[in-house]
N, CA and C of each residue as an Amber inpcrd file, in Angstrom:
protein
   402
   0.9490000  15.3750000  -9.5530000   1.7190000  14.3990000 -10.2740000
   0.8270000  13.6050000 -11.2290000  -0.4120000  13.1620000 -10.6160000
  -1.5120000  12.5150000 -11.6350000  -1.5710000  13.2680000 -12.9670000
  -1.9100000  14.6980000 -12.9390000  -1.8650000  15.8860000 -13.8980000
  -0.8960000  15.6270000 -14.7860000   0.3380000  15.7260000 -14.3160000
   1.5560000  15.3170000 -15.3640000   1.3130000  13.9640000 -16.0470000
   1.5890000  13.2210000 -15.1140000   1.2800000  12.0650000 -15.6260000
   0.2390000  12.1860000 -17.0200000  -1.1260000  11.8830000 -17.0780000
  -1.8030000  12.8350000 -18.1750000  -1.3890000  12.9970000 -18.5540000
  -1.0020000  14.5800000 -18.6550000  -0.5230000  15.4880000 -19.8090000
   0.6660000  14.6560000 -20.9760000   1.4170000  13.9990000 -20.1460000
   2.7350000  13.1860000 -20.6380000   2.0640000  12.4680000 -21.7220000
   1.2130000  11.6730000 -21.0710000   0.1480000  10.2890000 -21.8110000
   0.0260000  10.9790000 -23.1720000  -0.8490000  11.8010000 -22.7530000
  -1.6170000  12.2570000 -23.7190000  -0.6470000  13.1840000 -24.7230000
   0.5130000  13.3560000 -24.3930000   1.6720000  13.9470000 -25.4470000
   2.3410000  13.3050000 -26.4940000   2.2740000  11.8000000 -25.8800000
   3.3400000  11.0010000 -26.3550000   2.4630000  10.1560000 -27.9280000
   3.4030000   9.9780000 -28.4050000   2.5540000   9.4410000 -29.9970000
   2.4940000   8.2560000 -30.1340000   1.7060000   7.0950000 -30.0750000
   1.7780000   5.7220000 -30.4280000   1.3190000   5.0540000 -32.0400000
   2.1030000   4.2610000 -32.1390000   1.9000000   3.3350000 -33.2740000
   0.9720000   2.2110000 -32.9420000  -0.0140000   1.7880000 -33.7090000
  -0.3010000   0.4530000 -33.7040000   1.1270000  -0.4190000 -33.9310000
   0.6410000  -1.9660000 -33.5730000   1.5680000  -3.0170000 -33.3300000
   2.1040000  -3.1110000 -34.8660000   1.0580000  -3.1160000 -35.8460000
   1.5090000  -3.4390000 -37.3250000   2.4450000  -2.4340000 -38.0910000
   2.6730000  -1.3580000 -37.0750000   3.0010000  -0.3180000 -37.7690000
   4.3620000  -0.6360000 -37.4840000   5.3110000   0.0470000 -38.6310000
   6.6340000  -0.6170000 -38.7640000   7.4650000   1.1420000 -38.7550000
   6.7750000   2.0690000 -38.5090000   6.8680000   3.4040000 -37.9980000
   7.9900000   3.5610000 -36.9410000   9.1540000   4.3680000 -37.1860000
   9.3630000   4.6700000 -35.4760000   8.5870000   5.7360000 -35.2280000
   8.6070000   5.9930000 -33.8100000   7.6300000   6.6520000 -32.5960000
   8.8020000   7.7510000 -32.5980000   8.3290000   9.1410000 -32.7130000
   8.8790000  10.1750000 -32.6080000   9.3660000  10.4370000 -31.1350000
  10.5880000  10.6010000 -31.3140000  10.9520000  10.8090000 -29.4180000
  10.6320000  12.1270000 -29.2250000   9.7410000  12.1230000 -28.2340000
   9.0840000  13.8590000 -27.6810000   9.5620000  13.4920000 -26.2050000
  11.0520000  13.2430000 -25.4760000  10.9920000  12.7280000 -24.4000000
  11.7200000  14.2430000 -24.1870000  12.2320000  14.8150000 -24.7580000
  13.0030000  15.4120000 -24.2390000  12.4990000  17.0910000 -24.8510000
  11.3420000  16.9630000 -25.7560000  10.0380000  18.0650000 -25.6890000
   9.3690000  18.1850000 -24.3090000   9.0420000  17.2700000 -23.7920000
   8.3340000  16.8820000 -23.3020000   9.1430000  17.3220000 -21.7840000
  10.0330000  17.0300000 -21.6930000  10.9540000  17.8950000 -20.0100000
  11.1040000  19.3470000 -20.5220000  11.5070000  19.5270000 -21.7230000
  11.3110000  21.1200000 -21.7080000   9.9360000  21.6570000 -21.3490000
   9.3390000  20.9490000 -22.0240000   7.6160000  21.4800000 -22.0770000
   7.4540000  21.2760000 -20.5620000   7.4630000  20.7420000 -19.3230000
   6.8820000  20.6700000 -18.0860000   7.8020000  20.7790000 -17.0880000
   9.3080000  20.6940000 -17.5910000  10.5100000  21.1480000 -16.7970000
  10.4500000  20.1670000 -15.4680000  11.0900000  20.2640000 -14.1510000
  10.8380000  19.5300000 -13.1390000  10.2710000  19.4480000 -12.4670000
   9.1820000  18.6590000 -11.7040000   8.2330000  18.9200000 -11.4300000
   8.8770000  18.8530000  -9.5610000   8.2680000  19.5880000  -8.9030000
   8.3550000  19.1860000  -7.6470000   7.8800000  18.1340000  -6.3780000
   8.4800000  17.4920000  -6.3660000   8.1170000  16.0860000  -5.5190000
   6.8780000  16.4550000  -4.0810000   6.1020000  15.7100000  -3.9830000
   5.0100000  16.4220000  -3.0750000   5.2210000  14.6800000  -2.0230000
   4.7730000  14.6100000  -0.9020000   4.2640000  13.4490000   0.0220000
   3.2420000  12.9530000  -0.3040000   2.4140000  11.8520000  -0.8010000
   1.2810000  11.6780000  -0.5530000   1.3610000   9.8920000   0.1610000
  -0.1990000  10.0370000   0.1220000  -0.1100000   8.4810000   1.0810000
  -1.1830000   7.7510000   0.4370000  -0.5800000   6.4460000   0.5790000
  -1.0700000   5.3960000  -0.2910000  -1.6810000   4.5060000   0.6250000
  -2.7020000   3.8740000   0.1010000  -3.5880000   2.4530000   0.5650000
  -3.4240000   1.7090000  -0.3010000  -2.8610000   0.3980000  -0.5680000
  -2.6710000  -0.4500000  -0.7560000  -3.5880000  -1.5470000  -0.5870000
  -4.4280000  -2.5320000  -1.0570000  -5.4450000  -3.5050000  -1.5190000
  -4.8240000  -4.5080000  -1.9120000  -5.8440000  -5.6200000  -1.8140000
  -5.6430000  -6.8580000  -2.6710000  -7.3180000  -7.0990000  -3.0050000
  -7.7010000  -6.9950000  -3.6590000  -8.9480000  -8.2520000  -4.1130000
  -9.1310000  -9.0650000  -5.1500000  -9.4050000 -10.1760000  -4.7670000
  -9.8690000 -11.2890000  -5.7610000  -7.9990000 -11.3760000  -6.9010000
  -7.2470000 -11.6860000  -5.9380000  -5.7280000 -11.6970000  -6.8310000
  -5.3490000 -10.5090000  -7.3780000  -6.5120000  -9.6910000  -7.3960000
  -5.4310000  -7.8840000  -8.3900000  -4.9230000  -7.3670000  -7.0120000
  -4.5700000  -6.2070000  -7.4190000  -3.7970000  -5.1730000  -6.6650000
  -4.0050000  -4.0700000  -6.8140000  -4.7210000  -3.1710000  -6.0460000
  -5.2930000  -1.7100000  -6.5250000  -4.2600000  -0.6960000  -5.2740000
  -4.5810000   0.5060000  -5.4140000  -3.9400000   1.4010000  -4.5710000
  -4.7400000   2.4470000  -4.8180000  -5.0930000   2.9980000  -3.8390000
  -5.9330000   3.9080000  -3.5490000  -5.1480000   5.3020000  -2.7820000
  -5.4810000   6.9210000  -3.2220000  -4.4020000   8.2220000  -2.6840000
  -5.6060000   8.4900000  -1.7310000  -4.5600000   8.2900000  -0.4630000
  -5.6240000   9.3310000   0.7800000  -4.9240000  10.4130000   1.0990000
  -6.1980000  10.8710000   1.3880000  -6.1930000  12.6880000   2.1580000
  -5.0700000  12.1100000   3.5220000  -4.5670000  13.0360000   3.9960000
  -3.8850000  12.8490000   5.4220000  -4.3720000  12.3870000   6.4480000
  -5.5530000  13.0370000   6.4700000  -6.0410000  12.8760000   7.7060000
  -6.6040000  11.8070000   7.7480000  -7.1380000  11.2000000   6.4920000
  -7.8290000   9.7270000   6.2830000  -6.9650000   8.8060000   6.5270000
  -5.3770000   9.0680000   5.8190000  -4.3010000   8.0790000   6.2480000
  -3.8870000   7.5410000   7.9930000  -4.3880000   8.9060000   8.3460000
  -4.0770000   8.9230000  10.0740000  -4.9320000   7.9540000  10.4500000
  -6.2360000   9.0410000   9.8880000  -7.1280000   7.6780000  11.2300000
  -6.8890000   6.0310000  10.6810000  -6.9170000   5.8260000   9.3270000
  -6.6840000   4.1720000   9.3700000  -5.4900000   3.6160000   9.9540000
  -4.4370000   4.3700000   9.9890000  -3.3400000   4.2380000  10.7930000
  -4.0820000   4.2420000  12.1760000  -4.4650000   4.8010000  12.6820000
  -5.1300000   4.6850000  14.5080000  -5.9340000   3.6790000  14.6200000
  -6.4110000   2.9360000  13.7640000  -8.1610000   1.8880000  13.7340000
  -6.5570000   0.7280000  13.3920000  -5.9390000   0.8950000  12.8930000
  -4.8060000  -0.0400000  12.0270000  -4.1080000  -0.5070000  13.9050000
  -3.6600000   0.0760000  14.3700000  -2.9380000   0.1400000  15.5440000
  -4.0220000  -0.3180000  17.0620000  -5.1110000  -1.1430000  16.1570000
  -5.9600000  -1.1200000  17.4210000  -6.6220000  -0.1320000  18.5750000
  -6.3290000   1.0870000  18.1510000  -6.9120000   2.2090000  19.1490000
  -8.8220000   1.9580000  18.8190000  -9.4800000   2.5020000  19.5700000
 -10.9000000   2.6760000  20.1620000 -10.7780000   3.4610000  18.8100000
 -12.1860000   3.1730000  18.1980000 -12.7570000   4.0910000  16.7970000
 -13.2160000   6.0580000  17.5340000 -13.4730000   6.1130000  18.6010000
 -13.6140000   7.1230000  19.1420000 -12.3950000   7.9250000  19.2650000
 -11.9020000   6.9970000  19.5670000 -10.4810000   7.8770000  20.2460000
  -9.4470000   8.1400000  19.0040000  -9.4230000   6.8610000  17.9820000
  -8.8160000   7.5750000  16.6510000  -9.5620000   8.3370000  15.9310000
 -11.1530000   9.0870000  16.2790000 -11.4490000   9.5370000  15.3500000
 -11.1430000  11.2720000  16.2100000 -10.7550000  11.2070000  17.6120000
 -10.7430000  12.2410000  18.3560000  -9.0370000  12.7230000  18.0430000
  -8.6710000  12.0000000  17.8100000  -7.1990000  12.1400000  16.9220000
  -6.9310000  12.7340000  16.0020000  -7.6850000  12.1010000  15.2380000
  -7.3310000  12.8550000  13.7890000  -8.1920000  13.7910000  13.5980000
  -9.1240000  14.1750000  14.2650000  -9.7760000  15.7660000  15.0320000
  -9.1360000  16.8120000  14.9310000  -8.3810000  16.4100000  15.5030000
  -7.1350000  17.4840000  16.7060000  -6.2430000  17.6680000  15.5530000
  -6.3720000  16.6730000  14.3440000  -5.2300000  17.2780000  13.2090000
  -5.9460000  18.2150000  12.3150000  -7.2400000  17.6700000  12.0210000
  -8.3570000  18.1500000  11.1510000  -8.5070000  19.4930000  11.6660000
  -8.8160000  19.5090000  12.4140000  -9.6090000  21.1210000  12.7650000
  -8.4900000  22.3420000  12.2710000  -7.3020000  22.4440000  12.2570000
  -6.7100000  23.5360000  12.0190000  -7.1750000  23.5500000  10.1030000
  -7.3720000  22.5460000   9.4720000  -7.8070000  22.7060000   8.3190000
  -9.4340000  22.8560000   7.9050000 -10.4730000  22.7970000   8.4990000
 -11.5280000  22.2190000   8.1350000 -12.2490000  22.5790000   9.6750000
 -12.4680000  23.9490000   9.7560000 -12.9480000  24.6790000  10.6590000
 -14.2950000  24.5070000  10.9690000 -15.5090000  23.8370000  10.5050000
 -16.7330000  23.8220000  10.4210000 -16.8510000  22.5160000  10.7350000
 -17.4710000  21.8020000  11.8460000 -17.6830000  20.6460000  12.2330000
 -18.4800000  19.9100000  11.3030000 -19.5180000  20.4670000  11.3560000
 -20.5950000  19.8110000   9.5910000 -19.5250000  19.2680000   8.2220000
 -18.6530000  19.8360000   7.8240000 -17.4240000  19.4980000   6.9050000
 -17.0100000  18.2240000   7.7630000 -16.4610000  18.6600000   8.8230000
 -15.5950000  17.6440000   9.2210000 -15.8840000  16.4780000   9.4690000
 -17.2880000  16.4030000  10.2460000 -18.3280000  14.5610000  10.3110000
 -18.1500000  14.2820000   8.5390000 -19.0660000  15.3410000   7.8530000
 -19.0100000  14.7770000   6.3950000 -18.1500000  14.6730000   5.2880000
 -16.9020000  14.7370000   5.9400000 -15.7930000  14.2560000   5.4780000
 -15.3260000  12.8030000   5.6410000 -15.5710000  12.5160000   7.5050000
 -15.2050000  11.1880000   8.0110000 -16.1920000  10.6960000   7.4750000
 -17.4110000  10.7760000   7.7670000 -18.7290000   9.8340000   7.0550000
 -18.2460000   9.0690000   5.9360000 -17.4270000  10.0300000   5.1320000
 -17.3900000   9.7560000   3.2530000 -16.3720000   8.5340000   3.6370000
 -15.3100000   8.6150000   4.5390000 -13.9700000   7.6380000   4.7960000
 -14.3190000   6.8130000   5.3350000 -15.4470000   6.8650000   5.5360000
 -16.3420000   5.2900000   6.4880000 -17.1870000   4.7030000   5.2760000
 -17.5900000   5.5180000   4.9440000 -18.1440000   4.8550000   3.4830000
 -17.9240000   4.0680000   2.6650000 -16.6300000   4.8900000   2.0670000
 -15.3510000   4.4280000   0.7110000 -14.9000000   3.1320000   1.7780000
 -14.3300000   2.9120000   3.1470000 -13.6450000   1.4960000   2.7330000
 -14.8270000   0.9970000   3.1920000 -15.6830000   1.0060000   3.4870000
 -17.1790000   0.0460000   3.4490000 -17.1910000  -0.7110000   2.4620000
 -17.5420000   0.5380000   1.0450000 -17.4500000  -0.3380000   0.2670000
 -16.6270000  -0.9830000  -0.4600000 -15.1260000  -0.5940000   0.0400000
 -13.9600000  -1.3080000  -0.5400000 -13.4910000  -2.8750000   0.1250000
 -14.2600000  -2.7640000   1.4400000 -14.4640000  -4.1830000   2.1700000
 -12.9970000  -4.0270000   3.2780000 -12.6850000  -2.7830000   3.6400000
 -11.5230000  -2.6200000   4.3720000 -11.9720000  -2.6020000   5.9890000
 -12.9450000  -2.8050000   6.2220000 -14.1380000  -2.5320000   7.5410000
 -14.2280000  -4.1730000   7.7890000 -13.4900000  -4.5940000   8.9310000
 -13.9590000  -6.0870000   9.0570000 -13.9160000  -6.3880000  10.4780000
 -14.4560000  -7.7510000  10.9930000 -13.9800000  -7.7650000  12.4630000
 -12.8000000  -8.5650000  12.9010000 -11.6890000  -7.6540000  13.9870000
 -10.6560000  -7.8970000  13.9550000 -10.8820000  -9.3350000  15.1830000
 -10.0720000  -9.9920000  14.8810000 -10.2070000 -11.4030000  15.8510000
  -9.1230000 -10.9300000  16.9820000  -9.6170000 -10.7940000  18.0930000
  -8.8080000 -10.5360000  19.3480000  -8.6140000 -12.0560000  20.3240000
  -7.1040000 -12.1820000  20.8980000  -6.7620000 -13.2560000  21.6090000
  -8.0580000 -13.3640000  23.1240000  -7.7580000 -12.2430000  23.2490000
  -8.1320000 -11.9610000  24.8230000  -9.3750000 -10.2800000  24.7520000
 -10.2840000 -10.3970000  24.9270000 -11.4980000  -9.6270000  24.9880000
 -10.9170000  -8.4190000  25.5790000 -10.6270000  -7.1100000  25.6320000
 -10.1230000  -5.7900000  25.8730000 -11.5090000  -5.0060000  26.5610000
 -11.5620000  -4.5860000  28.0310000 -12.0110000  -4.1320000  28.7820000
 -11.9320000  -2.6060000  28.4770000 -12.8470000  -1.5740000  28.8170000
 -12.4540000   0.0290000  27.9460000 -11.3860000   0.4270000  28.9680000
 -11.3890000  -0.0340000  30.2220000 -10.2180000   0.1550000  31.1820000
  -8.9370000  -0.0990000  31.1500000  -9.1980000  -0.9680000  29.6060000
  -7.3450000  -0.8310000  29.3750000  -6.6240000  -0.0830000  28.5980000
  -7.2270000   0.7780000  28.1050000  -7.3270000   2.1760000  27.5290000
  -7.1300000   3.3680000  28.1320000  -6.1670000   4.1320000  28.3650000
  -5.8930000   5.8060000  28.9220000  -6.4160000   6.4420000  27.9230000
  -6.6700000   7.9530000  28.9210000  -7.8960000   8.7590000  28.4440000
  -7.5780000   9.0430000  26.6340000  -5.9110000   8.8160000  26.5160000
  -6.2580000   9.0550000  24.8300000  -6.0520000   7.8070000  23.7770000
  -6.8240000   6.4830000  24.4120000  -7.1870000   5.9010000  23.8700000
  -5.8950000   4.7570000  23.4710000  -4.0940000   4.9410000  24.0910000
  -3.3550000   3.8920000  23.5450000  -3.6070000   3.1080000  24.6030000
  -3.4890000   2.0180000  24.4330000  -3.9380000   0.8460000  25.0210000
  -2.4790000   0.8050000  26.7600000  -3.3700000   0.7000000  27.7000000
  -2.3630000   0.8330000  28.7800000  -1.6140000  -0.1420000  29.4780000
């Protein structure tokens, strides 16, 4: 969809502000030329810093685990999670750490890595073996 997007951009003809020109309608070149495109799922991260608003496209499996770290699960146990989704794609364990590595990285430095303030201190015993809180 980014691709289209592009291509569209970069199709469409603009005037400067002074220009007293109309803008050629290529709207309907432009659906012939790329016809309908097919709608795909993807997953979004959502930000705030310093008052803007950014959004960031994750891989699936990246969406999962922040969804599992998001839900308070053990960083082990959501990363043993989204494992168990990973591996049917991404057969080589070396890929697969240096994939998560990179998703530990990126919100490092996006500042999405913080410490969560808990009411009451969580013992690992309140945790079943796959990690939802018992």
């Amino acid at each position: 969809m980014d691709d289209l997007r592009i291509r569209v951009n970069a199709g469409s003809q603009e005037h400067g502000t002074a220009s007293n020109a109309k803008a050629k309608d290529t709207r309907r070149g432009l659906l012939r030329r790329f016809g309908l495109v097919e709608s795909e799922p993807i997953s979004l991260a959502v930000h705030r810093l310093d008052s803007l608003v950014y959004y960031r496209r994750l891989e699936a499996g990246e969406f999962h685990l922040l969804g599992e770290i998001r839900q308070g699960r053990p960083i082990a146990a959501a990363i043993e999670s989204t494992l168990e989704r990973l591996t049917t794609k991404l057969a080589d364990t070396r890929a697969i750490q240096g994939v998560i590595e990179g998703w530990f990285s990126t919100w490092a430095e996006l500042g999405w890595l913080c410490e969560y303030p808990e009411s009451e201190p969580k013992e690992q015993g309140d945790y079943d073996r796959s990690g939802k809180a018992a």
